[in-house]
N, C-alpha and C positions, 0 to 999 in steps of 0.2 A: 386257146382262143382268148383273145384281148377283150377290154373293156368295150371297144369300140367293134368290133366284129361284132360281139354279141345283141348290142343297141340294132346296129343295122341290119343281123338276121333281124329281130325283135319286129324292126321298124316294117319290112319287107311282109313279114307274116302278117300286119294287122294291115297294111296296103293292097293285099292278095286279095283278086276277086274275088274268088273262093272264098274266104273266110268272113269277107266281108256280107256274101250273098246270104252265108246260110247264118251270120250275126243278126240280119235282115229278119229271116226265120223263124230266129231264136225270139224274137218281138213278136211274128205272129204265133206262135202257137200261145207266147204267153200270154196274149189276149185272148187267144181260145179258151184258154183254161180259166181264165178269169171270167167271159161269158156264161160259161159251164157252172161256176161257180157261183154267179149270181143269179142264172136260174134253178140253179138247186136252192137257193136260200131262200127264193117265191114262191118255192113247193112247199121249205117247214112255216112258212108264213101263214100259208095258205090252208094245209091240212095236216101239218107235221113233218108231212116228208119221208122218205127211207134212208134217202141217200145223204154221206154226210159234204156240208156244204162247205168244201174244204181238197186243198191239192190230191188227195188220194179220194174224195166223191168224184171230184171232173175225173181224174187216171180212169175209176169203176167205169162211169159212162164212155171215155172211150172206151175201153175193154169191152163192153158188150155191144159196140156197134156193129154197121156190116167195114170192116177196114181197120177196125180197132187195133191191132196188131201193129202195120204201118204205122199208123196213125201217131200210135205210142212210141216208136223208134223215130217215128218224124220229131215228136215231141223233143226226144232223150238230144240224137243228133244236135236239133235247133238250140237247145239251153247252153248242153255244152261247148259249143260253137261261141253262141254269147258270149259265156263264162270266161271261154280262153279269152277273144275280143275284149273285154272289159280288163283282163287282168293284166295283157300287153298294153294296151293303154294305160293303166294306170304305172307299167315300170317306166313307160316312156315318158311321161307327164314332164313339162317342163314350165316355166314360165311363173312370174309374181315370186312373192320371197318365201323364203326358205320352210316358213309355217303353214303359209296356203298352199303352196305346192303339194306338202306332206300330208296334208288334210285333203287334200282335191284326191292323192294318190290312193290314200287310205279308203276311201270313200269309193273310190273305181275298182278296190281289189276287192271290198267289201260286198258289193256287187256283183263283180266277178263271181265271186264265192256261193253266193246265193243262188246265182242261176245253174252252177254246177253242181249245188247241193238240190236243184229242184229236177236237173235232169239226172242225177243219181235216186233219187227217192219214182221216179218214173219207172226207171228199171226193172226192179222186181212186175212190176203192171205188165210189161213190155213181154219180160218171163212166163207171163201167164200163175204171177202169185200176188200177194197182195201185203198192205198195212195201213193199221189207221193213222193215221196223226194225233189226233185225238187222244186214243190211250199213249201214246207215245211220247206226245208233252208228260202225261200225267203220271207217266213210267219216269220219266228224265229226273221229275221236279222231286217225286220221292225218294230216288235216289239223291239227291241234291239235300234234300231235308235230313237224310240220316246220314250227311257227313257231318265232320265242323265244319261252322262256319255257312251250313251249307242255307239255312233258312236267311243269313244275309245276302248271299250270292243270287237266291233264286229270286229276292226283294230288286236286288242293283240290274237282275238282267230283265225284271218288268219295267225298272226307271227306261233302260236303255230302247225296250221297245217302246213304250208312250214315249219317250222320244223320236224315234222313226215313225210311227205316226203325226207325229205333230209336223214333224218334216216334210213327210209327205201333203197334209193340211196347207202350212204355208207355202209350198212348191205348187198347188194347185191357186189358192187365193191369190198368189202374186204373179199366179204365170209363167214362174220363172220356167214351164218345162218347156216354155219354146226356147229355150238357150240348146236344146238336145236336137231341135225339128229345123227345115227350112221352111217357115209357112207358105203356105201357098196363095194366091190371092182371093179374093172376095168371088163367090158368097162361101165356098169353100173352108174359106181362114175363119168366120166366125163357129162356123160348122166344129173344125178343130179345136177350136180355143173353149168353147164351148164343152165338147166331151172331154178336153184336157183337166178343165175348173171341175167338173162335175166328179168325173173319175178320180183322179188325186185325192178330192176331198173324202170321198167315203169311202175308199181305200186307208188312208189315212184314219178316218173313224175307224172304221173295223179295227186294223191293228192296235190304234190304241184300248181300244177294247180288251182286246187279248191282254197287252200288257198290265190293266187292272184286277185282270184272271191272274193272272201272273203273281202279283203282288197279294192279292188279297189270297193265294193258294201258301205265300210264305208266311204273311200275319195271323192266319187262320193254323197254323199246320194240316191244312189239309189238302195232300195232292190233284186230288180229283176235283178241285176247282180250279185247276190249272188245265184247262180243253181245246187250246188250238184254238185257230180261227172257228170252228164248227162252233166248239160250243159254246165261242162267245157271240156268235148269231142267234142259237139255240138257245141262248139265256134271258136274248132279247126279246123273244115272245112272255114273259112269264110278267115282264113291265106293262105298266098301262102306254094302251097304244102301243106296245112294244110288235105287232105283228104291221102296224102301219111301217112301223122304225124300219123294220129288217128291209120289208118291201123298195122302200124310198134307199136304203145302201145298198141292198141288194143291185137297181135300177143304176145305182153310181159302178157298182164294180162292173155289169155290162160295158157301161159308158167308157171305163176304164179299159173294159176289154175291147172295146172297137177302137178308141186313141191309141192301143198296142200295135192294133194293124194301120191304122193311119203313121203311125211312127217309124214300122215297119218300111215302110214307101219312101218316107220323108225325111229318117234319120241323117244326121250326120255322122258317116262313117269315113 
């Protein structure tokens, strides 16, 4: 199979209804879980909580709903679907020179990746088993700490997440995420542009959050401040005002989580 065969399967696969309905999908559940997840974060704000407020808290709450089972396979299906969708787009990428091209691509496989690592971490849930995230960052970083080298690596991969937060921050402040949407017209359009600024940004905050857990877990040697999204939500109550904080990101990742399903409708695919 030629160069060119394989572009045009390529191109054919990411054109297919099919793929494109349940890429569709793969948007809404993500803003399911991201709902799930900022109403878990209003519950440790609120009284502590049980549940942690983080991809495997929303997985727990599906798991014990009445439908939870589907529900979790809908999930798993919809990411991976994404995931493939983001990754053929990014082999197909063409256009502008030769560095923003590489950069645009890099950026679409990177994504790609993520929502397939989000519908493989669904799975076990799906199986009827479970994990946390949480000890799992805190699992990863200590392993990370007792190689060489390994206390700079776990410092470069907190730069790189407050990076993706900040990312996310100015993709929300400039807007830029209607390059991804067809907006719709008024009053509609203000409606989305609205949950788009709101969401982004304290999406955006949380993660950079984490990636300060992150760093401060390799300048500290201490793994167990390295917590996942949970428990750098969970960190933020012990701040002054820190349970207003959570509440007010909290209120953004919802926000975030209903632009997922507005996205979902309105994408460009």
């Amino acid at each position: 199979m030629n160069d060119a065969s394989v572009t045009g399967a390529a191109r054919s696969a990411k054109n297919s209804t099919p793929l494109r309905g349940l890429a569709r999908l793969g948007f809404a559940v993500n803003g399911l879980l991201h709902i799930l997840i900022g109403l878990l974060a209003i519950g440790i704000a609120v009284d502590g909580g049980n549940e942690k407020a983080d991809q495997s808290g929303a997985f727990s709450q599906l798991a014990s709903s009445p439908g939870g089972v589907f529900l979790l396979w809908t999930v798993v299906i919809g990411m991976f679907a994404l995931g493939l969708w983001l990754l053929i787009s990014g082999f197909l990428m063409s256009g502008g020179d030769s560095k923003r091209k590489w950069a645009r691509r890099g950026a679409e496989v990177a994504k790609g990746l993520t929502y397939l690592a989000l519908g493989a971490t669904a799975v076990p849930f799906a199986l009827g088993s479970s994990t946390s995230s949480s000890s799992s960052t805190s699992s990863l970083s200590a392993k990370l700490m007792s190689s060489p080298g390994g206390v700079f690596v776990l410092i470069l991969v907190g730069v790189i997440v407050i990076g993706v937060g900040v990312y996310f921050v100015r993709k929300g402040v400039a807007k830029k995420f209607t390059q991804d949407i067809s907006l719709p017209g008024d009053p509609m359009r203000k409606f989305v542009l609205a949950l788009g600024v709101a969401g982004y940004v304290s999406k955006g905050i949380a993660i950079g959050i984490v990636g300060i857990l992150v760093i401060a877990a390799g300048i500290t040697n201490d793994p167990s401040k390295s917590t996942g999204l949970d428990g750098a939500l969970t960190k933020l109550t012990a701040l002054p005002f820190g349970a207003i904080i959570l509440v007010v990101i909290a209120i953004g990742l919802i926000a975030y989580g209903l632009y997922c399903f507005v996205r979902a409708w309105f994408a460009r695919l």
